[in-house]
N, CA, C and O atoms as a CHARMM CRD file, in Angstrom:
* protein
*
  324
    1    1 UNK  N    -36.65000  12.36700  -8.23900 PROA 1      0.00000
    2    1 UNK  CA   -35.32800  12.00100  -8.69700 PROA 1      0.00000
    3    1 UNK  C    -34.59700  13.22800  -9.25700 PROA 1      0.00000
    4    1 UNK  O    -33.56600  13.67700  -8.75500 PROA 1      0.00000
    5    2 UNK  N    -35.19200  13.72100 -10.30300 PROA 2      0.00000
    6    2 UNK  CA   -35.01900  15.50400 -10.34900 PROA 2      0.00000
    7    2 UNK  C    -34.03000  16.50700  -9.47500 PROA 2      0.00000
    8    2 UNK  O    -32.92700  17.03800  -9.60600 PROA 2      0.00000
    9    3 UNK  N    -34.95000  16.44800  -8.64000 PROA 3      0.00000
   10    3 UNK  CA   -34.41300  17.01000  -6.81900 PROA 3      0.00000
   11    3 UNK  C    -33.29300  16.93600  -6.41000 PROA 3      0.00000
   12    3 UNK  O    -32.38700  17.75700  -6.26300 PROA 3      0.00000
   13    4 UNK  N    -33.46000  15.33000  -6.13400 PROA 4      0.00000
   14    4 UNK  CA   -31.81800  14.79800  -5.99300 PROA 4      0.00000
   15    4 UNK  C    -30.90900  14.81700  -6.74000 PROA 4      0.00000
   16    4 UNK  O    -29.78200  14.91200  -6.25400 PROA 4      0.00000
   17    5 UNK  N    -31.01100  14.76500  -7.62900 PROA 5      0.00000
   18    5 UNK  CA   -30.28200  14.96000  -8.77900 PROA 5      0.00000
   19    5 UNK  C    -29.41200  16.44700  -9.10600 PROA 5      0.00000
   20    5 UNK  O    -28.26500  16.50900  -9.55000 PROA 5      0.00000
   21    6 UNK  N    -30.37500  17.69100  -8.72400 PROA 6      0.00000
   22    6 UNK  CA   -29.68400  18.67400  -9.12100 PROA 6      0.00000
   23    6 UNK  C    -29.22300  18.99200  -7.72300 PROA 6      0.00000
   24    6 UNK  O    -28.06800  19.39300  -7.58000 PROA 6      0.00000
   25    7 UNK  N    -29.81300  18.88700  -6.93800 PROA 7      0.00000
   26    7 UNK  CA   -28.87700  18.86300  -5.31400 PROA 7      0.00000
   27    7 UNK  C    -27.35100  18.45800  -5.67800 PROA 7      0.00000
   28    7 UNK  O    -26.32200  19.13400  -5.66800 PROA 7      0.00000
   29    8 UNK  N    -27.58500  17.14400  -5.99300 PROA 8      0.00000
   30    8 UNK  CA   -25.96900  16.34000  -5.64900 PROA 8      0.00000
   31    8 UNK  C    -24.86300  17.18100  -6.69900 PROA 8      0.00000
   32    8 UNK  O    -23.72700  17.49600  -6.34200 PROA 8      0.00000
   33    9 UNK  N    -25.32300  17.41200  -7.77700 PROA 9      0.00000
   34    9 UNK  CA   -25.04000  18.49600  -8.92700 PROA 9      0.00000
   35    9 UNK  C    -24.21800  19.71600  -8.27000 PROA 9      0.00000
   36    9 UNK  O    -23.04300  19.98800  -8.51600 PROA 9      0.00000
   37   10 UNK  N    -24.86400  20.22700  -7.60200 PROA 10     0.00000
   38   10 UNK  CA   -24.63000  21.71600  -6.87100 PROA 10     0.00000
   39   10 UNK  C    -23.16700  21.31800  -5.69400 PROA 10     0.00000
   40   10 UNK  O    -22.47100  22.23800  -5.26500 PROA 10     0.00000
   41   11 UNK  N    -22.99600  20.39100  -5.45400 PROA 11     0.00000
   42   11 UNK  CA   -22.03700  19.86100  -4.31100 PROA 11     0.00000
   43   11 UNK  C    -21.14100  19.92100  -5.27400 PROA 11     0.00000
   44   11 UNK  O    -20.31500  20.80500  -5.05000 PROA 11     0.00000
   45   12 UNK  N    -20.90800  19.15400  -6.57200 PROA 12     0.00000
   46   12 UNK  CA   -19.73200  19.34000  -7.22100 PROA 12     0.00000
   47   12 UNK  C    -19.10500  20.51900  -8.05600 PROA 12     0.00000
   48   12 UNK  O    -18.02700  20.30100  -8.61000 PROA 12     0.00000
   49   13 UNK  N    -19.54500  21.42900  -8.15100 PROA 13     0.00000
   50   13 UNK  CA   -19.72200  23.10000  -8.72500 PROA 13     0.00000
   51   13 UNK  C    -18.16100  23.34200  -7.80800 PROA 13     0.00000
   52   13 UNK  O    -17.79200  23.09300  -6.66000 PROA 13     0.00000
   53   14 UNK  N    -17.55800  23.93900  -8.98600 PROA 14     0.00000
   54   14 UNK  CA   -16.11200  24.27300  -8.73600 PROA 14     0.00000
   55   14 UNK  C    -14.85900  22.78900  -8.18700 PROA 14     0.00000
   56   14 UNK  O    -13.84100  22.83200  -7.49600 PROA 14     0.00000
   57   15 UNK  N    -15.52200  21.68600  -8.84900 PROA 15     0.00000
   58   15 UNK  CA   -14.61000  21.14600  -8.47900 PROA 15     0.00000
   59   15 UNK  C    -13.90200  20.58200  -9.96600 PROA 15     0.00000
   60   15 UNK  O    -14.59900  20.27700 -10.93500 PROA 15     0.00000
   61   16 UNK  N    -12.30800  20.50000  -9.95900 PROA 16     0.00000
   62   16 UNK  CA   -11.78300  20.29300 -11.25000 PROA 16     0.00000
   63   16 UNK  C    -11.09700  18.82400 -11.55000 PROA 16     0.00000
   64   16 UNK  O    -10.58500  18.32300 -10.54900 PROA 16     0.00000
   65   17 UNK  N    -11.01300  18.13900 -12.62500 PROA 17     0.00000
   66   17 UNK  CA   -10.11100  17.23800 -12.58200 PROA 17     0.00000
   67   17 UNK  C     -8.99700  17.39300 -12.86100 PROA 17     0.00000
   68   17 UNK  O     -8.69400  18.34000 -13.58600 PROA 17     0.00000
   69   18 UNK  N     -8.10200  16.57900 -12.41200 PROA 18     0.00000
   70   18 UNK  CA    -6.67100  16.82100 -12.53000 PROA 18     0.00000
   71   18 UNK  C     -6.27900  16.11200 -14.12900 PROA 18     0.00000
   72   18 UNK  O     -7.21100  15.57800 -14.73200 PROA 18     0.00000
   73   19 UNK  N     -5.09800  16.12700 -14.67600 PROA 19     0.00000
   74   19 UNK  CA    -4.51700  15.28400 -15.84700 PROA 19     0.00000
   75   19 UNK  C     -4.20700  14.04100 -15.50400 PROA 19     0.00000
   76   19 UNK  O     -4.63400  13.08200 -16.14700 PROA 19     0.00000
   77   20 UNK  N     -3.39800  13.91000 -14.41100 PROA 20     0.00000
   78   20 UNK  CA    -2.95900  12.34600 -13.73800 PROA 20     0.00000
   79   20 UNK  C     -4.24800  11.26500 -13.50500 PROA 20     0.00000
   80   20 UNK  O     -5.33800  11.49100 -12.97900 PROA 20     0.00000
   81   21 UNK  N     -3.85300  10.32200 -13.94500 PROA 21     0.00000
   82   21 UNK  CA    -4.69000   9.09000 -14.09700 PROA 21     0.00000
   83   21 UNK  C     -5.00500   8.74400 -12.03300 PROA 21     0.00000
   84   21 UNK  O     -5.96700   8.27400 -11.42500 PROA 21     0.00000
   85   22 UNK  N     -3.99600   9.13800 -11.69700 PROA 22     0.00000
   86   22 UNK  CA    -4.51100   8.92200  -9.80400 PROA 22     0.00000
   87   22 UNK  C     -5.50700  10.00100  -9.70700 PROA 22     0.00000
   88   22 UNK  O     -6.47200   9.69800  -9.00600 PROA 22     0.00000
   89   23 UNK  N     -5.53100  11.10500 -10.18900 PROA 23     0.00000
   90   23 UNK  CA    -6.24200  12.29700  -9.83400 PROA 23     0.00000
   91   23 UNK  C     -7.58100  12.45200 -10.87600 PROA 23     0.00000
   92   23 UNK  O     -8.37000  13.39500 -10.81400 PROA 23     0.00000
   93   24 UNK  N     -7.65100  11.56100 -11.64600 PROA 24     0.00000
   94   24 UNK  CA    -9.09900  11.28000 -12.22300 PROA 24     0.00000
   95   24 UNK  C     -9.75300  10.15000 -11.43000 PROA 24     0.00000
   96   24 UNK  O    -10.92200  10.35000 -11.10100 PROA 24     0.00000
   97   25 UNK  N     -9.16900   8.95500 -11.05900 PROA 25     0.00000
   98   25 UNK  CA    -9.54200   7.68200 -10.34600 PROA 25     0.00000
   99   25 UNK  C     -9.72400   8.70200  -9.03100 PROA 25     0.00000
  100   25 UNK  O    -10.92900   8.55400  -8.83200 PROA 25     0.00000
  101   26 UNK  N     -9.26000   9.65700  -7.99900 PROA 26     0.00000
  102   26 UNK  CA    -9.67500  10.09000  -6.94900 PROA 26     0.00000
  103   26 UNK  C    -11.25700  10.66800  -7.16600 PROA 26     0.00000
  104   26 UNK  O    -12.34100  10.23500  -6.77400 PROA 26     0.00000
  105   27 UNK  N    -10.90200  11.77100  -7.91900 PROA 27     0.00000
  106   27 UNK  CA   -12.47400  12.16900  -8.39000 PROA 27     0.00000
  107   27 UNK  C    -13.71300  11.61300  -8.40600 PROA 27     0.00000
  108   27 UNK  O    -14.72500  11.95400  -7.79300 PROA 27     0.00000
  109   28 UNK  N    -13.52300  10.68500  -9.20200 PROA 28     0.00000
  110   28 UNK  CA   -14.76000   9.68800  -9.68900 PROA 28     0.00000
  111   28 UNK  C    -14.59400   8.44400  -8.17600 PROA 28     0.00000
  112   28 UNK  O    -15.37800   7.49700  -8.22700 PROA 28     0.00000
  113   29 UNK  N    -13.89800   8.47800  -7.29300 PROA 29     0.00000
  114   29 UNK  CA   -14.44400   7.41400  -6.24800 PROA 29     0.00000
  115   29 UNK  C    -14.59700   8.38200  -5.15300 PROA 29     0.00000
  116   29 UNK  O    -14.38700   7.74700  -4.12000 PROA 29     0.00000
  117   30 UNK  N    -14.77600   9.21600  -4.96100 PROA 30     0.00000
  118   30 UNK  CA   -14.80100  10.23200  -3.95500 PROA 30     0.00000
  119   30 UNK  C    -16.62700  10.66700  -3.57700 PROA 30     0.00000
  120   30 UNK  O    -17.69200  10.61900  -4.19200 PROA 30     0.00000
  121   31 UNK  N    -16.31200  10.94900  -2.65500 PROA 31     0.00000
  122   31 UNK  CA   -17.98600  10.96000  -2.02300 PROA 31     0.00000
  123   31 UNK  C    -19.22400  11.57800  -3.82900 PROA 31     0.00000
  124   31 UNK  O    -20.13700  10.99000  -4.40900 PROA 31     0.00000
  125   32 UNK  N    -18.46900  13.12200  -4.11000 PROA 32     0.00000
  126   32 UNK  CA   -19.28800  13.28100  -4.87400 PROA 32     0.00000
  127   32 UNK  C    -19.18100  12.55200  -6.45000 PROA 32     0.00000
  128   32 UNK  O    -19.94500  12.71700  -7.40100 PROA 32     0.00000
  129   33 UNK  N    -18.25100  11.90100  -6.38200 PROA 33     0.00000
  130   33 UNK  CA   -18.42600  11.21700  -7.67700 PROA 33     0.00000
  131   33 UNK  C    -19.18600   9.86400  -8.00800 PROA 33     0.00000
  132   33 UNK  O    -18.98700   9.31800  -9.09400 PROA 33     0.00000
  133   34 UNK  N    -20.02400   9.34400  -7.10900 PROA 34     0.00000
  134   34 UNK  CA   -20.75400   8.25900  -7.06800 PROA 34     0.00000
  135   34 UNK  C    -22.09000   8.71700  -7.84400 PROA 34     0.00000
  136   34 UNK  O    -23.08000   7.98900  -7.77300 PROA 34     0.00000
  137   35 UNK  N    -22.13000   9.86600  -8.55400 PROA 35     0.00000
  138   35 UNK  CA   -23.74600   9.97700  -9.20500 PROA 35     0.00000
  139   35 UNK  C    -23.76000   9.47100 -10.24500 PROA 35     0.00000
  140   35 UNK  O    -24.65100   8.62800 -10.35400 PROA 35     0.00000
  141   36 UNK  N    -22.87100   9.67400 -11.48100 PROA 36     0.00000
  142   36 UNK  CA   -23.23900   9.37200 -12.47700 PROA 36     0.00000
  143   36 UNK  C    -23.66600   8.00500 -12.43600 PROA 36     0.00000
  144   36 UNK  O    -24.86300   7.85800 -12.68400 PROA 36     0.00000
  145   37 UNK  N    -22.96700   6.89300 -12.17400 PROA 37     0.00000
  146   37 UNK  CA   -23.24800   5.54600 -12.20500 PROA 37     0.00000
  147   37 UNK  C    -24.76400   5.21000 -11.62700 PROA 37     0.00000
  148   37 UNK  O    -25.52300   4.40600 -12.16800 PROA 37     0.00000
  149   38 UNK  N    -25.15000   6.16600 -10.11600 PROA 38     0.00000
  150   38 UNK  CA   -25.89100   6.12100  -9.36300 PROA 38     0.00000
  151   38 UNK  C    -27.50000   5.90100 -10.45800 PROA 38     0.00000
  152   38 UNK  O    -28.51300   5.20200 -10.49900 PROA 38     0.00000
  153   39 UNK  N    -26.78500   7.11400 -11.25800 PROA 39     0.00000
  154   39 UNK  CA   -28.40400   7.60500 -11.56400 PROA 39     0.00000
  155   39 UNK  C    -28.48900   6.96100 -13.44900 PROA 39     0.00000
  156   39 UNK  O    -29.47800   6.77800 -14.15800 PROA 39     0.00000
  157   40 UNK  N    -27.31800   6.80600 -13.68200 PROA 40     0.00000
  158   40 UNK  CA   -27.85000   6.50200 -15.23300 PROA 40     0.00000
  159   40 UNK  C    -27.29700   4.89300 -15.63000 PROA 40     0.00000
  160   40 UNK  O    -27.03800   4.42900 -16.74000 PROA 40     0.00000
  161   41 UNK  N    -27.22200   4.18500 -14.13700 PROA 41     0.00000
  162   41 UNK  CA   -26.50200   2.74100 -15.06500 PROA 41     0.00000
  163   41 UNK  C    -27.18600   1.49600 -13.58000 PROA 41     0.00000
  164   41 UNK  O    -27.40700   1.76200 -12.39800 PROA 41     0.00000
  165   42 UNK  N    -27.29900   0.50600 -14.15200 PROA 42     0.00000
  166   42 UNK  CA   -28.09100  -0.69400 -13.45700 PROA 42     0.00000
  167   42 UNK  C    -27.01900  -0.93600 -11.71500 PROA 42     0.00000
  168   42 UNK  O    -27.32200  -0.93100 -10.52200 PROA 42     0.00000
  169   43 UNK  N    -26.18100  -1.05400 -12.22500 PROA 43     0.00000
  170   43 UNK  CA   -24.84100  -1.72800 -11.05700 PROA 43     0.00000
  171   43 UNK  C    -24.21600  -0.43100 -10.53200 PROA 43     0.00000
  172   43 UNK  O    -23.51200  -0.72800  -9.56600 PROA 43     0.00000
  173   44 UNK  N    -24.18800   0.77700 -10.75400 PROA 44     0.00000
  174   44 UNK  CA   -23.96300   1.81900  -9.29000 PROA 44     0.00000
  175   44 UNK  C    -22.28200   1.76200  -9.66900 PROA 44     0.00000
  176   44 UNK  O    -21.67700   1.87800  -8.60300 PROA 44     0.00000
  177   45 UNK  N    -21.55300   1.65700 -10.54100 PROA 45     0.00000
  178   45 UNK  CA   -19.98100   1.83700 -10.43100 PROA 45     0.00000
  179   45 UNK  C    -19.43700   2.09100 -12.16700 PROA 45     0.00000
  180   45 UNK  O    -20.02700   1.58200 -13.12000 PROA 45     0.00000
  181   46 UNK  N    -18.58500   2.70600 -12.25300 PROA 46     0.00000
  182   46 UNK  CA   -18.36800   3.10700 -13.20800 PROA 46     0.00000
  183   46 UNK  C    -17.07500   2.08800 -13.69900 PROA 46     0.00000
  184   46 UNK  O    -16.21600   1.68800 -12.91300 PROA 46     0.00000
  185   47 UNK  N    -17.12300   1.66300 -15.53600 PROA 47     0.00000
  186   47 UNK  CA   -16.75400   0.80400 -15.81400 PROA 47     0.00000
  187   47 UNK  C    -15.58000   0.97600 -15.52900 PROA 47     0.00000
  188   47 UNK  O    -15.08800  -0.15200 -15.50800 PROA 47     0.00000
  189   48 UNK  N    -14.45400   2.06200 -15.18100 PROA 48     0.00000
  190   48 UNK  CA   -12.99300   1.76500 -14.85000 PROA 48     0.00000
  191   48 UNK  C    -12.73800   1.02600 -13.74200 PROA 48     0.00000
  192   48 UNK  O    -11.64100   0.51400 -13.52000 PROA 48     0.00000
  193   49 UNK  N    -13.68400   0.94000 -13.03300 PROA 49     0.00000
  194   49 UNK  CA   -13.55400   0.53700 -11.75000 PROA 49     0.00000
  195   49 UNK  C    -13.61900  -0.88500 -11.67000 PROA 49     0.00000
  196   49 UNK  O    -13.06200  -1.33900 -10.67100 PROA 49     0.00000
  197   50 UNK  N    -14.31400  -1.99500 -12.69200 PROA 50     0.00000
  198   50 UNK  CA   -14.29500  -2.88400 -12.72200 PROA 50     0.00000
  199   50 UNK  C    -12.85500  -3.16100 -12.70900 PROA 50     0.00000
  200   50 UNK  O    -12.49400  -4.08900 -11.98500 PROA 50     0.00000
  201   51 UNK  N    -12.12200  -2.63600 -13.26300 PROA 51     0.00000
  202   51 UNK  CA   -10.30700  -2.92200 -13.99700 PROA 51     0.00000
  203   51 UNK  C     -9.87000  -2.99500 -12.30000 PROA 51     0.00000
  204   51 UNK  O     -9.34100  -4.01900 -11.86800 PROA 51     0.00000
  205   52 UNK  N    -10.11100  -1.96800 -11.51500 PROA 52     0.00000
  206   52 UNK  CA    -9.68200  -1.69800 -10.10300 PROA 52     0.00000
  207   52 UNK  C     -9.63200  -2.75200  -9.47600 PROA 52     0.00000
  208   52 UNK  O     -8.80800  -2.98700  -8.59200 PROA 52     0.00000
  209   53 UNK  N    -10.57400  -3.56700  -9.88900 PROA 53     0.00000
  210   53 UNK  CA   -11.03700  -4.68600  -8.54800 PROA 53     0.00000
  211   53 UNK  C    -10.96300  -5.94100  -8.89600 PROA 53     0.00000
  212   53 UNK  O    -10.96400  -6.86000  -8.07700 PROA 53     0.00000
  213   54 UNK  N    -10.86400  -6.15100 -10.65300 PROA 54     0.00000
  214   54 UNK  CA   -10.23000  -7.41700 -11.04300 PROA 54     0.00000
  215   54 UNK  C     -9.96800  -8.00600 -10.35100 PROA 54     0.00000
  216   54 UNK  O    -10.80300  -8.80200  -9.92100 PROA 54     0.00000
  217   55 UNK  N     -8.17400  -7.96800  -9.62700 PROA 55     0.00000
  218   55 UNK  CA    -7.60800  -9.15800  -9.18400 PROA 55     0.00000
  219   55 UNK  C     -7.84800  -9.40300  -8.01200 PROA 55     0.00000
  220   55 UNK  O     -7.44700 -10.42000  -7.44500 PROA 55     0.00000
  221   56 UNK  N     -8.85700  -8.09500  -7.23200 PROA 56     0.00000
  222   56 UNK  CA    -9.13600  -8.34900  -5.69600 PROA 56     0.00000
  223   56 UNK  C    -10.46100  -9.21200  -5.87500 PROA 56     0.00000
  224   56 UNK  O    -10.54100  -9.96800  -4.90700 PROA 56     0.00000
  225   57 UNK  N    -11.55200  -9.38800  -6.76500 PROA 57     0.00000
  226   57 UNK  CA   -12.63700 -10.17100  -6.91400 PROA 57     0.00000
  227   57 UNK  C    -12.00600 -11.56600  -7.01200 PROA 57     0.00000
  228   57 UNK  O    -12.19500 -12.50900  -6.24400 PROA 57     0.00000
  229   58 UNK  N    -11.14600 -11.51900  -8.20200 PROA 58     0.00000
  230   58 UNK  CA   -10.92400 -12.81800  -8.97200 PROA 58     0.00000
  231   58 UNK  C     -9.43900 -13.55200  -8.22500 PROA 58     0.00000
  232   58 UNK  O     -8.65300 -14.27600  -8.83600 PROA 58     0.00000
  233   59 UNK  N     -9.34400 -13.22000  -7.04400 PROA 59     0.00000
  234   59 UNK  CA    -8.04100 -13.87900  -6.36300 PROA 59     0.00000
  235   59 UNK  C     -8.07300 -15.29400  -6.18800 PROA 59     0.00000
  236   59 UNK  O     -7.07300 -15.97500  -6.41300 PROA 59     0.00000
  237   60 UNK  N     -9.42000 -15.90700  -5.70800 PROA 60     0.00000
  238   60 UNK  CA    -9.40000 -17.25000  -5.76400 PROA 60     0.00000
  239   60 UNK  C     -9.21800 -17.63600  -6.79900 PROA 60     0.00000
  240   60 UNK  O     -8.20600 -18.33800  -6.78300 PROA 60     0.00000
  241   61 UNK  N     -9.70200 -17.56800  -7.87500 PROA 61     0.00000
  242   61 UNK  CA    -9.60900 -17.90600  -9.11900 PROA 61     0.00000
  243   61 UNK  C     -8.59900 -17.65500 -10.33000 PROA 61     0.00000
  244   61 UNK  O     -8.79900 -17.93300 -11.51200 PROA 61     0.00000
  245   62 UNK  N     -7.26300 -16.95600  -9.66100 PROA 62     0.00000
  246   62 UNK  CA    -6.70100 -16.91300 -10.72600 PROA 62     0.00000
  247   62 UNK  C     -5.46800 -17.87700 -10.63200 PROA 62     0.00000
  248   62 UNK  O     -4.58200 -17.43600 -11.36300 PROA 62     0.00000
  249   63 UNK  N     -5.06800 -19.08800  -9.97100 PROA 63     0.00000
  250   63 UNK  CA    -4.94200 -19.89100 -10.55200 PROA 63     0.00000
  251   63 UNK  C     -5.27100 -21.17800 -11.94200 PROA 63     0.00000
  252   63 UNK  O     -4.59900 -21.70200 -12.83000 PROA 63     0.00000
  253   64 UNK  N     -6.78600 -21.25000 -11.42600 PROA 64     0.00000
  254   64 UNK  CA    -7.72800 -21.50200 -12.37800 PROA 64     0.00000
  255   64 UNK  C     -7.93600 -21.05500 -13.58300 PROA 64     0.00000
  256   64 UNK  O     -7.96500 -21.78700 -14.57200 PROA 64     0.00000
  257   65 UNK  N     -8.16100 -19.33000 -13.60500 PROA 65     0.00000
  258   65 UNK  CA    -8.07600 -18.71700 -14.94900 PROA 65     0.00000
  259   65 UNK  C     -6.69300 -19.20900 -15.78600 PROA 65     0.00000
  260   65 UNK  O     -6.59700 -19.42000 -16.99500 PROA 65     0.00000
  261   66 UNK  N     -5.85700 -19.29800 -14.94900 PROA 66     0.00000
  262   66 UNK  CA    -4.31500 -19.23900 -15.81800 PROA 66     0.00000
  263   66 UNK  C     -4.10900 -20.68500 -16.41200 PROA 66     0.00000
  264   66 UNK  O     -3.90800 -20.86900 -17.61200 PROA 66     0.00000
  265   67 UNK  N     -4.19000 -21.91400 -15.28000 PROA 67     0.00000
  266   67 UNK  CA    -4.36700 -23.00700 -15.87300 PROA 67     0.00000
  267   67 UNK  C     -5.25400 -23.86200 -17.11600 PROA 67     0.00000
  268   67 UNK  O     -4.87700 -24.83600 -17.76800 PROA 67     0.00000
  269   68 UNK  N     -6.58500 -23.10600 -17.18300 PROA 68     0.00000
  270   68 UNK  CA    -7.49300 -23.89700 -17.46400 PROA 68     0.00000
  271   68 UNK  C     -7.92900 -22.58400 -19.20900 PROA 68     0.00000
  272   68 UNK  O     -8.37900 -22.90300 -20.30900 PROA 68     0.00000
  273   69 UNK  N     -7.56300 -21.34400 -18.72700 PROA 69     0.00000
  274   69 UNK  CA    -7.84100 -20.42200 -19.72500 PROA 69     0.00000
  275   69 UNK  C     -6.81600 -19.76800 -20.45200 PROA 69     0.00000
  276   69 UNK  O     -6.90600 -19.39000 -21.62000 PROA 69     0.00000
  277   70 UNK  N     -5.61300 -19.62700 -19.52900 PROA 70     0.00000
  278   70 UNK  CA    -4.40900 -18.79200 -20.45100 PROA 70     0.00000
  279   70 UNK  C     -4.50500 -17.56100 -20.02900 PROA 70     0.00000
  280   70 UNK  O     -3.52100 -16.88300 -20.32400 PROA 70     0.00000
  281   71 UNK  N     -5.33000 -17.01800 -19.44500 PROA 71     0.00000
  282   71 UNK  CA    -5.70300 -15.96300 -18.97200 PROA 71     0.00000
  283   71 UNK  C     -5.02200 -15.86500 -17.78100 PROA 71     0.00000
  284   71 UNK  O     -5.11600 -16.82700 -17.01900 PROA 71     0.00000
  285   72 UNK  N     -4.03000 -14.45500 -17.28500 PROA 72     0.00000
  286   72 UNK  CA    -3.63500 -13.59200 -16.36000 PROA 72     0.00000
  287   72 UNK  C     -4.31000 -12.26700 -16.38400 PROA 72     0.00000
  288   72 UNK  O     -4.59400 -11.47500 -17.28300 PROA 72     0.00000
  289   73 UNK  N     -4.47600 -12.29300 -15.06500 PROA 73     0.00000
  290   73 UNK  CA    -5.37600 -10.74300 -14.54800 PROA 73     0.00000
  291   73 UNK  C     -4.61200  -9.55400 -15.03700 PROA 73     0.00000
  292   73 UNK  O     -5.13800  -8.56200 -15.54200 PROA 73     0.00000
  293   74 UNK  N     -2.99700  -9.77400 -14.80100 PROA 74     0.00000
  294   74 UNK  CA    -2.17800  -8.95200 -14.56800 PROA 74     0.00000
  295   74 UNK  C     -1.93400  -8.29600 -15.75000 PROA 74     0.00000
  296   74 UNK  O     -1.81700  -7.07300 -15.82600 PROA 74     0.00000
  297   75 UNK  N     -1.81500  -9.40200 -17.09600 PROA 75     0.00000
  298   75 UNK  CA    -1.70000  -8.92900 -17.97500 PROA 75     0.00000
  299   75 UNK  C     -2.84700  -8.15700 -18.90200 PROA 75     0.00000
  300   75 UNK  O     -2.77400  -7.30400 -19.78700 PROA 75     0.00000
  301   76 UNK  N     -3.72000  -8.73000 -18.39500 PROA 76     0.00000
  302   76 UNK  CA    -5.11300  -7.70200 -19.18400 PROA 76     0.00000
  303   76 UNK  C     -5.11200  -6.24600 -18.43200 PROA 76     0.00000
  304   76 UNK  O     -5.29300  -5.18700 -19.03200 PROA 76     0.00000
  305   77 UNK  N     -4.82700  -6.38800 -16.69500 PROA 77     0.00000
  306   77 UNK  CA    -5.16300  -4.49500 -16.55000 PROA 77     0.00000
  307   77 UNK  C     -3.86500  -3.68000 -17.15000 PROA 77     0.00000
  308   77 UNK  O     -3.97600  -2.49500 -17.46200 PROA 77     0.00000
  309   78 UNK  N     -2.66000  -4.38000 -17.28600 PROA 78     0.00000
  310   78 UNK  CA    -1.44900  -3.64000 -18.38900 PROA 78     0.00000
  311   78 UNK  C     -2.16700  -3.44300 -19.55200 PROA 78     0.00000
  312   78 UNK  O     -2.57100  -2.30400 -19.78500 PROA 78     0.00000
  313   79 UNK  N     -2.37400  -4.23800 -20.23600 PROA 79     0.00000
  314   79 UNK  CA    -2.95400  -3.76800 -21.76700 PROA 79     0.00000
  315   79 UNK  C     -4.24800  -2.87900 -21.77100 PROA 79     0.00000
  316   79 UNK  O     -4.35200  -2.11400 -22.73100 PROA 79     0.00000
  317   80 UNK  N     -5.61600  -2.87000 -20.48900 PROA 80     0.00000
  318   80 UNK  CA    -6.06700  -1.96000 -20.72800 PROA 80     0.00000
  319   80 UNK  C     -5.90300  -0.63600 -20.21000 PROA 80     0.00000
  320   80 UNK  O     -6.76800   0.21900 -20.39800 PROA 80     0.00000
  321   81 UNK  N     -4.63200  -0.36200 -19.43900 PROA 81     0.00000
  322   81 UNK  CA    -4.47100   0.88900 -19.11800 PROA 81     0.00000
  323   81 UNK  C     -3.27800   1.23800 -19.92600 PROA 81     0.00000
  324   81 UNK  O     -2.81400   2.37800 -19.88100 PROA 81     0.00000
């Protein structure tokens, strides 16, 4: 694991992040940005990304959420970004 580890390491050497919130989200979904999650967390994706995919997971259901909970998708990824 070691191995791989400092391999995938060496691929990202000289690469920078930008300030813009598109140009950090490119980074981290981009071929070499899949390690950290890879190697130090159970589910393989990094928690901003959950926010990403909210309303594309929860589409059936957000009638439901809104009726039954009060809850809009739309308005929680505004407040957490």
């Amino acid at each position: 694991m070691e191995k791989l580890q400092e391999k995938i390491s060496k691929v990202k050497e000289g690469i920078s992040i930008k300030d813009s919130y598109e140009e950090r989200f490119d980074f981290f979904v981009s071929n070499g940005g899949m390690v950290e999650p890879m190697f130090y967390s159970g589910d393989g994706v990094y928690d901003f990304q959950y926010l990403e995919y909210l309303e594309k997971k929860y589409k059936y259901d957000k009638e439901w959420l809104l009726n039954n909970k009060n809850f809009e998708i739309k308005h929680s990824i505004t407040i957490v970004r």
